[in-house]
C-alpha positions in Angstrom: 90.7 36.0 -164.4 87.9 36.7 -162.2 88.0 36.9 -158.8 86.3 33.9 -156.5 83.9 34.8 -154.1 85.2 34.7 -150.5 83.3 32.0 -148.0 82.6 35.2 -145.7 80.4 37.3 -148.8 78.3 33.7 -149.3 77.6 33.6 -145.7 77.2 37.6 -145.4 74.9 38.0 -148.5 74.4 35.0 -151.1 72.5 32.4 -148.7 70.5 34.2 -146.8 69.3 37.3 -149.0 69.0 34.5 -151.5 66.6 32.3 -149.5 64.5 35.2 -148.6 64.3 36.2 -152.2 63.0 32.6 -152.5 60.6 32.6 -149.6 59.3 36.1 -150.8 58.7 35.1 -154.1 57.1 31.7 -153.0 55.2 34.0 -150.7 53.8 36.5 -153.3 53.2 34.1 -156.1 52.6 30.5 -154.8 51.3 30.5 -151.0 49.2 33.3 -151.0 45.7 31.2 -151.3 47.7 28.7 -148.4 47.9 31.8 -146.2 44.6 32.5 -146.8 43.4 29.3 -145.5 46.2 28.4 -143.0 47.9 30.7 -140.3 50.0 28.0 -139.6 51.8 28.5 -143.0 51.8 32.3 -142.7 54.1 31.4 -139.3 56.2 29.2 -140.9 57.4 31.5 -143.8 57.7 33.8 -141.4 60.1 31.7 -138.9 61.8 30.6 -142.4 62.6 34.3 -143.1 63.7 35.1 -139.3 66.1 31.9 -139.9 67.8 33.6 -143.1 67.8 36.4 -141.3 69.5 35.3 -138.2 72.5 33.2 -140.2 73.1 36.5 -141.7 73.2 38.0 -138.5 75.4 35.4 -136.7 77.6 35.5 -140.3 77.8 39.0 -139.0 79.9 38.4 -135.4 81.7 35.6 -137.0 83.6 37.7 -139.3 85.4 40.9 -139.4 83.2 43.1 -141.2 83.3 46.6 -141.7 80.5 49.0 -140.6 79.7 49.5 -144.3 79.1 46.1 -144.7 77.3 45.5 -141.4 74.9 48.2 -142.4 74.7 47.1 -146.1 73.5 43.4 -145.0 71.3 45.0 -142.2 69.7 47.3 -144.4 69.3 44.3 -147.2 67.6 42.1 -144.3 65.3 44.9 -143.2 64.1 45.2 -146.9 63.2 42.0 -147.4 62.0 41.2 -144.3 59.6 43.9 -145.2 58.6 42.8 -148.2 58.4 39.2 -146.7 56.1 40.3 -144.2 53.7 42.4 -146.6 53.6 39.3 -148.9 52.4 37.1 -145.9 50.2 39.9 -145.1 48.8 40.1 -148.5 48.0 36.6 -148.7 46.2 36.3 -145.6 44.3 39.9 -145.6 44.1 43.0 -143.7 41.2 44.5 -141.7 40.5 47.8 -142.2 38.6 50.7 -144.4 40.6 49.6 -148.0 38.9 46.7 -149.4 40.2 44.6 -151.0 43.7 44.8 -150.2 46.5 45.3 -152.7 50.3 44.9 -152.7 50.8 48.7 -151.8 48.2 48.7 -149.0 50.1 45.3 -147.6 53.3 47.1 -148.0 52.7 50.1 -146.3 51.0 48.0 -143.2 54.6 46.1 -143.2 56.5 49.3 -143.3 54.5 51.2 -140.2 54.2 47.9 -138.3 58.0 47.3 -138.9 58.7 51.0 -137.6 56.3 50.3 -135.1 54.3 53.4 -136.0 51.1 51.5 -135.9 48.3 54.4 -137.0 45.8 51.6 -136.9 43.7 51.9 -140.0 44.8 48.5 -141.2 45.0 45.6 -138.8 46.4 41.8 -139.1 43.9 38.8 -139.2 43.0 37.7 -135.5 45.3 34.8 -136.2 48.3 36.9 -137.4 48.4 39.6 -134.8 51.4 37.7 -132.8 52.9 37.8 -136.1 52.5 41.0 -136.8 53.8 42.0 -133.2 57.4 39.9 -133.7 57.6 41.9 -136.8 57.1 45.7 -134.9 60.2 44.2 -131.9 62.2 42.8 -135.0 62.0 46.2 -136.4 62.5 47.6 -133.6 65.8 45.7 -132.4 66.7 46.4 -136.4 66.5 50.0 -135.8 68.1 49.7 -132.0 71.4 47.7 -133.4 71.5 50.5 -136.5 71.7 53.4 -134.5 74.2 52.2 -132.2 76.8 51.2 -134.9 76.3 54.4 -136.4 76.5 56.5 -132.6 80.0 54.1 -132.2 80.9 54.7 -135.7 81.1 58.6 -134.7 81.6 57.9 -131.3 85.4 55.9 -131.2 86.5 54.4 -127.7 88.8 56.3 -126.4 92.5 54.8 -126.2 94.4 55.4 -122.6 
C-alpha cells in the first residue's frame, strides 16, 4: 500500500511549487500579450509568485525540516522564480542591443538580475525596473539565507 503524503511535504512542496508552475505557465503562454500592454499585470504575477514563495518559506519555520530539505525547496523556489521572472520579462520586453527578444535572452536577464550581476546590456521596461529590482534583493536574500545554512551546517554550535 502506498504511502500517504504527509501534510508537512504539501505545504513544503506541492502548493506552492505547484502554483508557481501554474503562474509560469499562465505567464509564458497566456498573459504574455497582457504584460505587453499592462505593467499592472506584470506586478501582480509577480506578487502571486512572491506569495507561493513566501507560504513555502513560512511552511519552512513551521516544521522541522532538515537542511537537505530546506535547501531542496529553496533551490526549487529560486528556479522558478527565475523562470517566473524571465516569463514576465519576456512578455513585457527587454531594452537592449538583441532584438527581438527570445526566451533565452529573457532568461539570462532573470538569471544575472537575480544574481544581481547586472552587466547592463539588457534592461527592464521603464515600468518594470522596480520589478526587476525586488527580483536582484529577492535573489539576493535567497543567496544570503543559502550560505548561512550551509556555513552553520559545517559550522555546529558548540555544546558547554
Amino acid at each position: 500500500m502506498a504511502k500517504p503524503i504527509s501534510p508537512k511535504v504539501v505545504f513544503l512542496d506541492l502548493v506552492p511549487i505547484g502554483s508557481n508552475l501554474v503562474l509560469i505557465g499562465a505567464s509564458y503562454r497566456m498573459l504574455q500579450s497582457l504584460f505587453a500592454s499592462s505593467i499592472l499585470t506584470c506586478y501582480l504575477v509577480a506578487a502571486l509568485m512572491l506569495i507561493a514563495t513566501i507560504v513555502s518559506l513560512v511552511a519552512l519555520t513551521l516544521h522541522e525540516t532538515t537542511l537537505r530539505e530546506t535547501l531542496r525547496v529553496l533551490s526549487i523556489q529560486s528556479f522558478l522564480l527565475i523562470i517566473g521572472f524571465a516569463a514576465i520579462h519576456l512578455g513585457a520586453g527587454l531594452k537592449g542591443d538583441a532584438e527581438p527578444i527570445d526566451l533565452w535572452d529573457a532568461l539570462y536577464f532573470s538569471i544575472v538580475t537575480w544574481t544581481t550581476l547586472g552587466y547592463g546590456d539588457l534592461q527592464p521596461q521603464d515600468g518594470l525596473r522596480v520589478l526587476a529590482s525586488l527580483q536582484a534583493v529577492i535573489g539576493y536574500l535567497f543567496l544570503g539565507v543559502v550560505v548561512g545554512l550551509v556555513g552553520a551546517a559545517f559550522n555546529p554550535p558548540k555544546q558547554s
